[in-house]
C-alpha positions as CSV (number, residue, x, y, z in Angstrom):
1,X,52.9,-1.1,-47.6
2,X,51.6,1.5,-50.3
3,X,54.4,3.3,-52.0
4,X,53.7,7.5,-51.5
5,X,54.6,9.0,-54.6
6,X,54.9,12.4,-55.7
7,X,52.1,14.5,-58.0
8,X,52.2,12.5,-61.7
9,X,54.4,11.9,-63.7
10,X,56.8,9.9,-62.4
11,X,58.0,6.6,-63.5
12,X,57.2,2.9,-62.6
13,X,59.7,-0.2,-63.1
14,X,58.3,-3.0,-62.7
15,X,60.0,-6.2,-62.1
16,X,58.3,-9.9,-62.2
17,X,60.2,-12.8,-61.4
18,X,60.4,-16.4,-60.9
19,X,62.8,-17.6,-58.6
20,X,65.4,-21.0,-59.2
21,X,65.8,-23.5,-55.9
22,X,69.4,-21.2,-55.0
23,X,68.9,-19.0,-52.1
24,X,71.9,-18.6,-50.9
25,X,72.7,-14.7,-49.9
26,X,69.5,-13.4,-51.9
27,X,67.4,-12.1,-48.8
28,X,70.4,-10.1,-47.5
29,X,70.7,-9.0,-51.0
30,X,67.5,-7.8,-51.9
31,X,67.2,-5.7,-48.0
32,X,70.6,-4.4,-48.7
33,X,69.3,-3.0,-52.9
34,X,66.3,-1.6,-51.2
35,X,68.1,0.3,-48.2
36,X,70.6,1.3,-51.0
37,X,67.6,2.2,-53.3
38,X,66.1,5.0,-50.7
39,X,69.0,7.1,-50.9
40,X,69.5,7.5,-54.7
41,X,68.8,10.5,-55.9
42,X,65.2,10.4,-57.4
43,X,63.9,7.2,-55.2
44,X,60.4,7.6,-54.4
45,X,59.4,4.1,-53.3
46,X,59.2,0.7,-53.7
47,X,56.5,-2.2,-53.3
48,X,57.2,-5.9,-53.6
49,X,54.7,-9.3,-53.1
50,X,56.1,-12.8,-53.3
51,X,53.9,-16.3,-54.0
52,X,55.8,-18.7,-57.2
53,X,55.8,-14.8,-58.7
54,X,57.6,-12.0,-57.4
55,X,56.7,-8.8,-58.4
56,X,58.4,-5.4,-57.8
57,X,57.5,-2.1,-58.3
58,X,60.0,0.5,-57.5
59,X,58.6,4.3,-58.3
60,X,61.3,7.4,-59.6
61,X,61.0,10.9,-60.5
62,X,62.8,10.3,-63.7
63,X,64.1,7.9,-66.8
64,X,67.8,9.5,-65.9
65,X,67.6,8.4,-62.2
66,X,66.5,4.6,-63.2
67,X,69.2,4.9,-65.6
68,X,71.6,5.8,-62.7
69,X,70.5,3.4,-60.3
70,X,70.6,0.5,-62.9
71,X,74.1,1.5,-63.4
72,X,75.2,1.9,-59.7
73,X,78.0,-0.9,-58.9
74,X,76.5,-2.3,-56.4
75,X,73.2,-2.8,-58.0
76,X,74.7,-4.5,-61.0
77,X,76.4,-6.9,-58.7
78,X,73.5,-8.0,-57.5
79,X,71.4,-8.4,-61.4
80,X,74.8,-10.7,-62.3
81,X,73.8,-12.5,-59.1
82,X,70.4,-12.6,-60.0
83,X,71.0,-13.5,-63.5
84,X,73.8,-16.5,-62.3
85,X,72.4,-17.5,-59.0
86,X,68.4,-16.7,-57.9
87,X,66.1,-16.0,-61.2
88,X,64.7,-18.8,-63.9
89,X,63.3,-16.1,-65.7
90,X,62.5,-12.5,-65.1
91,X,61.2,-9.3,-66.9
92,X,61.6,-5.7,-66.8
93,X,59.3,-3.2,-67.4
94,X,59.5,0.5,-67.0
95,X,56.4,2.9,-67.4
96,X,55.4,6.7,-67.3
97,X,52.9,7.4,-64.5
98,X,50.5,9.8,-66.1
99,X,47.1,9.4,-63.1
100,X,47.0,7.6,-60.1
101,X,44.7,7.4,-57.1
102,X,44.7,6.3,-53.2
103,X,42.0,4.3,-51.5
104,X,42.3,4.4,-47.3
105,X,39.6,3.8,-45.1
């Protein structure tokens, strides 16, 4: 599903991973981060595809509420478990919407 966002600018993070063989507790994981996720203050969306790449884009009104969700407990119980347990490698990237456009038929 499309993310709806709000009029620009709002902010992007962007997250790209590759996943190790462990799998152990990492779907519950990532449903409970995104339930948790839509009721932080500043949440807009999120949009997620999964092949040998994952990429996630979660969308937010500001840089102060990323900063607050990547400092929520239980959020940085689940990047230790990430960085221990499910991820070879990952990056992070965080950007400043400035335009965007929709395409429905």
């Amino acid at each position: 599903m499309i993310a709806k966002t709000i009029r620009t600018p709002y902010y992007a993070v962007i997250f790209s991973s590759i996943r190790s063989e462990e799998d152990s507790g990492y779907a519950e994981m990532a449903d409970e981060m995104i339930e948790l996720a839509h009721s932080q203050p500043g949440f807009l969306g999120v949009e997620s595809a999964r092949n040998e790449l994952g990429i996630t884009v979660s969308y937010w009104e500001s840089i102060d509420a990323i900063k607050k969700w990547q400092e929520h407990p239980a959020h940085k119980i689940a990047q230790q478990r990430g960085k221990e347990d499910w991820y070879k490698k990952y990056a992070v990237r965080i950007c400043k919407v400035d335009s965007d456009y929709f395409f429905e038929k």
